[in-house]
N, C-alpha and C positions, 0 to 999 in steps of 0.2 A: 613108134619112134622112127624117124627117118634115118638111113643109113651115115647121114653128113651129121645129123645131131650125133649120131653113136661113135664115129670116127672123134669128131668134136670130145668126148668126153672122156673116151681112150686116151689120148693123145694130151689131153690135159692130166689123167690120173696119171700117165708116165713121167710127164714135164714136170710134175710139183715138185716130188722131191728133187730131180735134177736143179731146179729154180731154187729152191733151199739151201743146197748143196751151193751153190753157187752167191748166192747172197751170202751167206755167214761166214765162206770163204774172204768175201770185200769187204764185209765187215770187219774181219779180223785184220786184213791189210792194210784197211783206212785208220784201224788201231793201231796197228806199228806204226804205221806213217806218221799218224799225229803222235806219240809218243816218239818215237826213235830217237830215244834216248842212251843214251848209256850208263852201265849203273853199276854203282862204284860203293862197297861196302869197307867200313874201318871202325876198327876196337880201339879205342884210346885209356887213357886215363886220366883225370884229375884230381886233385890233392886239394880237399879243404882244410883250412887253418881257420877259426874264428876269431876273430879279430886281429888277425896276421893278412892272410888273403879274405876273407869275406868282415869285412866291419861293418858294424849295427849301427845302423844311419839314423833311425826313429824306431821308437817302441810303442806304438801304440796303446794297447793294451798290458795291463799289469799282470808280469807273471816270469817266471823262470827262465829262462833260456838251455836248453840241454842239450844234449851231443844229435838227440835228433827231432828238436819240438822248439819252435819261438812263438811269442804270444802273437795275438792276431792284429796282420796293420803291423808287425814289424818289419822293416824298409833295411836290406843289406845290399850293399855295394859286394861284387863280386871279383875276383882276379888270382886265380888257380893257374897252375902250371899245369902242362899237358905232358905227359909222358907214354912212352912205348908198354909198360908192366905196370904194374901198381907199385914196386916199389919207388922211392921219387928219385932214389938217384940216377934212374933209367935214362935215356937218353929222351930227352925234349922236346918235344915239338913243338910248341907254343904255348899260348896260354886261353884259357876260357873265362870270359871279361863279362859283365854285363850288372842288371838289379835282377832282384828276388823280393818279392813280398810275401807274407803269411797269408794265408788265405783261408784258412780254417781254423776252425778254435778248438779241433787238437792239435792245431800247431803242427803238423809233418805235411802241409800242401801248401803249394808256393806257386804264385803266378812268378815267370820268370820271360824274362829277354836276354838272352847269353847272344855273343858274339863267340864262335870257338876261331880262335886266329892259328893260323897254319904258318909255322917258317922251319922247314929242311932242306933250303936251297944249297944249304951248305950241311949236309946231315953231320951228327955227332955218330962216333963208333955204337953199335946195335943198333941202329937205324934199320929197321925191314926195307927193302928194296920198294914196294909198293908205298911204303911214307916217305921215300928220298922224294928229295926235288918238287914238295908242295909248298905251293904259298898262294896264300889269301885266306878270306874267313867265311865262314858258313854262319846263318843268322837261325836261332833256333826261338820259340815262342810257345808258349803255351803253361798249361799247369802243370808242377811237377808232385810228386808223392815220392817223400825220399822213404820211403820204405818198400811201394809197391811202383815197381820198375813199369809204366806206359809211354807209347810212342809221344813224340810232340812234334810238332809241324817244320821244317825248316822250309825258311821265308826267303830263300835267296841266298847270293854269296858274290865274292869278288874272286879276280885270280884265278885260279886252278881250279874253283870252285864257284864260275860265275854263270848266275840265273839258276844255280841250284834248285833242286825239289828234293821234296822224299820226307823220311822219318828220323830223329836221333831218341834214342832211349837212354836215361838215366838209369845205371844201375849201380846199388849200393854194394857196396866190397864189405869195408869196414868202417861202420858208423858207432864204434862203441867208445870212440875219444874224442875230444876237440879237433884233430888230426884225421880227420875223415877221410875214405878213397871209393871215389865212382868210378866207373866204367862207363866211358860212353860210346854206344852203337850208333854210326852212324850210315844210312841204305840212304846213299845218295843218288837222283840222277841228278846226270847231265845232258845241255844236246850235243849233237855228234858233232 
């Protein structure tokens, strides 16, 4: 082997990892870059009421309706008050608006389009510092299981909340009366 090939091969077994080291450094850069976003986590709550805030628009299929199961192809109109705590007399933050359909025939999974609307411009006493001064709405999509709490996609927003990404989870508090309370997590970005 000629002494230029062996330099040549040295010089490459050194350079590799350097070249590695360096590429996955860019790579991770060109990842913040194209993300640089910023990212804004909130626990809220909402207050279901059946047929107060959520009314049954169409029932599809024959069958009961209970504190946590409707028949399948049942079609509810949505409109929850949002608060700070789970109790509702908590201070307010808007409201979570949108349809719910049944989607399974145990009845606890729901294709759902919520709108959660944000107004603290003007906060109410217990107001967290970190909820003063929102406004606009986050658009959330996906299937819900009110029993077994999964992410769901938010699809955008306006306001304080606009071109949104991220995840909102649905979580059950207390679903043992008509008077239901979720929690909702919302890991939003935003861009800078």
């Amino acid at each position: 082997m000629s002494p230029t090939v062996l330099v040549f091969l040295l010089l490459t077994s050194l350079a590799a990892p350097l070249l590695e080291a360096q590429h996955a450094a860019a790579t991770a850069n060109t990842r913040h870059m194209l993300h640089g976003m910023r990212r804004q986590q909130l626990h809220v709550y909402f207050h279901d009421r059946l047929n107060v805030t959520d009314v049954l628009m169409a029932e599809h299929a024959p069958g009961p309706i209970t504190q946590t199961a409707a028949p399948y192809g049942s079609i509810f109109c949505v409109n929850d008050h949002m608060t700070v705590t789970k109790d509702p007399e908590s201070a307010l933050l808007g409201h979570v608006t949108g349809l719910s359909t049944t989607a399974s025939f145990d009845g606890v999974t729901y294709f759902c389009t919520f709108t959660v609307a944000f107004n603290t411009t003007k906060p109410q006493h217990g107001t967290p510092a970190h909820l003063s001064g929102l406004e606009g709405t986050i658009n959330i999509f996906g299937l819900v299981n009110v029993i077994t709490p999964k992410p769901h996609a938010i699809s955008g927003g306006t306001g304080s909340f606009l071109m949104a990404q991220g995840t909102a989870t649905i979580v059950p508090i207390d679903v043992r009366t008509f008077k239901q309370v979720y929690r909702l997590d919302l890991d939003v970005y935003l861009p800078s």
